[in-house]
C-alpha positions as CSV (number, residue, x, y, z in Angstrom):
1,X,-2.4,-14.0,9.1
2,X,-5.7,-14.2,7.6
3,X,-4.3,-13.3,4.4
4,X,-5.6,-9.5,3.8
5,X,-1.8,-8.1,5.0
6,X,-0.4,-6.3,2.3
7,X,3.3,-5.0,1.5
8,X,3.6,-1.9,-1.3
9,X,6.8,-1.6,-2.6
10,X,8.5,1.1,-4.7
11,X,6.4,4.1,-3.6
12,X,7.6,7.7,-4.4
13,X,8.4,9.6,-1.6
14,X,5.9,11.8,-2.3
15,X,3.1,9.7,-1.1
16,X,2.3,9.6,2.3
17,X,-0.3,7.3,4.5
18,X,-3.5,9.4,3.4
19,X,-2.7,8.8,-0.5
20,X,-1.8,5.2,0.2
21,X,-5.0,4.6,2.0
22,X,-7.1,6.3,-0.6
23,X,-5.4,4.4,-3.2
24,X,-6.5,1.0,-1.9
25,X,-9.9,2.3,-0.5
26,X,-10.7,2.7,-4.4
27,X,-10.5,-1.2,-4.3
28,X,-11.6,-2.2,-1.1
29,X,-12.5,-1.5,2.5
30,X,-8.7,-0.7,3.9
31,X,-8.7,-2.1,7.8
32,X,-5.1,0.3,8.2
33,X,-2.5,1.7,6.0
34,X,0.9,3.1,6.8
35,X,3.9,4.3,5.2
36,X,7.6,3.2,6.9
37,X,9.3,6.3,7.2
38,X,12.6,6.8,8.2
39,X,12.9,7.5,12.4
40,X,15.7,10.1,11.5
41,X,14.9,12.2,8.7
42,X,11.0,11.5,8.5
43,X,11.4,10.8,5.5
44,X,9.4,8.1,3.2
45,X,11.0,4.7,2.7
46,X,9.7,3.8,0.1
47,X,7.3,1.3,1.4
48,X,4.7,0.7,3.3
49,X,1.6,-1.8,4.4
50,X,-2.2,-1.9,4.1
51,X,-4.5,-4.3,5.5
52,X,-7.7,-4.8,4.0
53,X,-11.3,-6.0,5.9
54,X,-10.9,-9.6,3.5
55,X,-8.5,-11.9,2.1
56,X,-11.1,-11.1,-1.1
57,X,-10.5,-7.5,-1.1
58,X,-6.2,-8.2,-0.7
59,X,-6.6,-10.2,-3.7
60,X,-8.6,-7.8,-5.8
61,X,-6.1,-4.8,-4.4
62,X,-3.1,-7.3,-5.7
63,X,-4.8,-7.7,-9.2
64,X,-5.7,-4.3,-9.8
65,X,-2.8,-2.0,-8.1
66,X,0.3,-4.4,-8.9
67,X,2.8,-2.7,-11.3
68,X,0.5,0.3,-11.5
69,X,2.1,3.8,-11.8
70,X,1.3,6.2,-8.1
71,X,2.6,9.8,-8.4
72,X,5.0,8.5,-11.2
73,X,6.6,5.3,-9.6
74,X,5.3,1.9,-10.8
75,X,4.5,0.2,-7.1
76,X,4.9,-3.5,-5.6
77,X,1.7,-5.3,-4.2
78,X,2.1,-8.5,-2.7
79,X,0.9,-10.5,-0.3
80,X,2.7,-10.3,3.4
């Protein structure tokens, strides 16, 4: 692991893998984002993973996006 894996915790389940992708592409260059989503119901877990092109870029999308507010839930960046 390079270092530029991501895991984004505490999403709302309104945002899916477009919104979380844009979200970190305001940041940095995203390699691949994806929402978990339940295989039953289809419906959001709550979490999800973005890779970024750099370790940099993963640490400037940890500083700025940690324990900010998306579509009113405060979400979870961290290193994978």
């Amino acid at each position: 692991n390079p270092g530029n894996n991501l895991h984004v915790s505490g999403l709302s389940h309104k945002v899916d893998t477009r919104e979380l992708e844009a979200t970190f592409a305001k940041i940095g260059r995203v390699k691949k984002a994806s929402v978990m989503y339940d295989p039953h119901t289809r419906e959001s877990r709550g979490f999800g993973f973005v890779t970024m092109e750099t370790a940099e870029e993963a640490e400037a999308a940890i500083t700025a996006l940690n324990t900010t507010e998306l579509m009113g839930k405060v979400m979870n960046v961290e290193k994978v």
